[in-house]
C-alpha positions as CSV (number, residue, x, y, z in Angstrom):
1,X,0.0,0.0,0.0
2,X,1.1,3.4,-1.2
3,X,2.2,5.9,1.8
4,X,-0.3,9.0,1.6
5,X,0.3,12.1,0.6
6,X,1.4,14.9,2.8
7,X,0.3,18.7,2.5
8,X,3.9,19.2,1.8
9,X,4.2,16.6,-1.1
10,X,1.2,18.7,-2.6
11,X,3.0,22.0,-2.7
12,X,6.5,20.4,-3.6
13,X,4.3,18.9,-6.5
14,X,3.0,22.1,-7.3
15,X,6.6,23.4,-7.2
16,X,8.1,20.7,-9.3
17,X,5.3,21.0,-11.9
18,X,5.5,24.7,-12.6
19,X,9.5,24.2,-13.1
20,X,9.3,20.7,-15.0
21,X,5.8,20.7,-16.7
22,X,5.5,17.3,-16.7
23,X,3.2,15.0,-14.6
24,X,5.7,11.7,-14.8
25,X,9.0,13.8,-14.4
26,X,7.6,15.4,-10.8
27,X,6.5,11.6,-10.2
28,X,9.9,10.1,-10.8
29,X,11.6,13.1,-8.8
30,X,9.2,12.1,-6.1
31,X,8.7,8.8,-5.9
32,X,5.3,8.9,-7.1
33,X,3.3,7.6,-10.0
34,X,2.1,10.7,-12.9
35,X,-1.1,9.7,-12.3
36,X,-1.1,10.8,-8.5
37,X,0.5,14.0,-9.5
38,X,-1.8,15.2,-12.0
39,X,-4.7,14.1,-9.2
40,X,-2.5,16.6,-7.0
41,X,-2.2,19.4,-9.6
42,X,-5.7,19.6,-10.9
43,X,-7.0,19.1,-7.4
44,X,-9.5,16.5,-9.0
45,X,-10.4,13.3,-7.3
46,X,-8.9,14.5,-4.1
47,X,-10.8,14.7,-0.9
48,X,-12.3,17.7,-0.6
49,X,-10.6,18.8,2.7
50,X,-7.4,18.5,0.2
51,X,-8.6,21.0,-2.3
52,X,-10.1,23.0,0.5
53,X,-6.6,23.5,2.2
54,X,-4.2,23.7,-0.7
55,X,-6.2,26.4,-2.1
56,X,-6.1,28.3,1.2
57,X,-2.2,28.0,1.4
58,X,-1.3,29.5,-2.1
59,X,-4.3,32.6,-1.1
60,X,-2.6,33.1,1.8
């Protein structure tokens, strides 16, 4: 079973994606599969407590 990802995963994906633009390039740097990044990224399938807080991080 895959570890879950952390608040701080999200925003390093975030990070990773605007400098690499490129879903399976983040997920190799991180350990992760492309497919979990771009979940991460778009904010799309993720529990809605996710979205909720991510987008209150990059407002604030």
């Amino acid at each position: 079973m895959a570890a879950r990802v952390t608040p701080a995963e999200i925003v390093e994906m975030q990070r990773l994606y605007n400098q690499l633009g490129n879903y399976a390039a983040v997920g190799r740097k991180m350990n992760r599969s492309g497919s979990t990044v771009a979940r991460y990224i778009k904010l799309k399938g993720t529990p809605a407590i996710v979205a909720h807080t991510f987008k209150e991080v990059v407002r604030g």
